[in-house]
N, C-alpha and C positions, 0 to 999 in steps of 0.2 A: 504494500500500500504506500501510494507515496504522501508526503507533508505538503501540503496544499496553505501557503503564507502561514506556518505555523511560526510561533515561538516555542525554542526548543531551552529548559534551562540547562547551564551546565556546573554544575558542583565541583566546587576545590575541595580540593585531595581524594578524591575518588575513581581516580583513574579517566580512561575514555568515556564521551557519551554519545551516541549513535548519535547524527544529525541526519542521514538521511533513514526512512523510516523502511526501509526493501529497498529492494537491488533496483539504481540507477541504470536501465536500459541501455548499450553502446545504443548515440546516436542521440537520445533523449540529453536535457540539459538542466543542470541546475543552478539557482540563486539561491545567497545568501550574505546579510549582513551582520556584524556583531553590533548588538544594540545597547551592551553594556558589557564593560572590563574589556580584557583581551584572552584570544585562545588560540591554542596551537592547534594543526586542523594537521591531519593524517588520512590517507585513503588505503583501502582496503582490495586485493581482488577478492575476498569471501565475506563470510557473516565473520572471524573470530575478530576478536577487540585487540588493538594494537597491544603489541608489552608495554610495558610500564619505562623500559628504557628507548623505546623508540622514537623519531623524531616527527616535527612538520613543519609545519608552513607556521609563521606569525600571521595573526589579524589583530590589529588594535579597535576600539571601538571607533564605529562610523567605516569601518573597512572589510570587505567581504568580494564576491565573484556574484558576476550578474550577467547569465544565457550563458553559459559554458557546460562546455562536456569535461566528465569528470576527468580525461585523458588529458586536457589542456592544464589540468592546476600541477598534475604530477606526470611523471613519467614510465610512467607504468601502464602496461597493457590490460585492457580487460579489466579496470578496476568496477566496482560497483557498490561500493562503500565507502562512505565519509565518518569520521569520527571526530572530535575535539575537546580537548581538556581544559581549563580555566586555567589560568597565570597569574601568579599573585598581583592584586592591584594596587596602584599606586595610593588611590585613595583611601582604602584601608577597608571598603568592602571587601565583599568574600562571592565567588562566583561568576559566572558571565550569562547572558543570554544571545542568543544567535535567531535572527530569522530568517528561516527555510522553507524555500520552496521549490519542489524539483516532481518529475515527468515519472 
């Protein structure tokens, strides 16, 4: 099922959080902005959740992809999962939120 302009929350220290909600279709594209804090964003080719040591991309808040296929953010074949973790914030909140919308 996909996230139709959801807000997705994401929780600090809790490892990965799915942002996309089922597998991103090759060809199909998705949006998304960070609408509070900042998160590192990671793709997946299956359903498992990245380790806990592995890396991504930075978004800071007001920064995300908009109509892109998920092969454009990373370089990996065949991905069809997106995940992101919250980063500690500067302001002394705790968490980030992300809005996602994808095909």
């Amino acid at each position: 099922m996909a996230r139709d302009q959801a807000l997705v929350e994401v929780a600090t220290g809790t490892g990965w959080t799915q942002l996309t909600n089922g597998d991103v279709g090759a060809g199909s594209t998705i949006t998304f902005q960070v609408r509070s804090g900042s998160v590192e964003v990671h793709a997946t080719i299956n359903t498992t959740e990245p380790s806990g040591s592995e890396k991504g991309i930075i978004y800071e808040n007001g920064y995300g992809e908009r109509n892109v296929e998920l092969s454009a953010i990373v370089h990996l074949s065949s991905v069809v999962r997106l995940w992101a973790r919250a980063l500690d914030r500067r302001d002394g909140g705790s968490g980030a939120t992300v809005y996602v919308d994808h095909a």
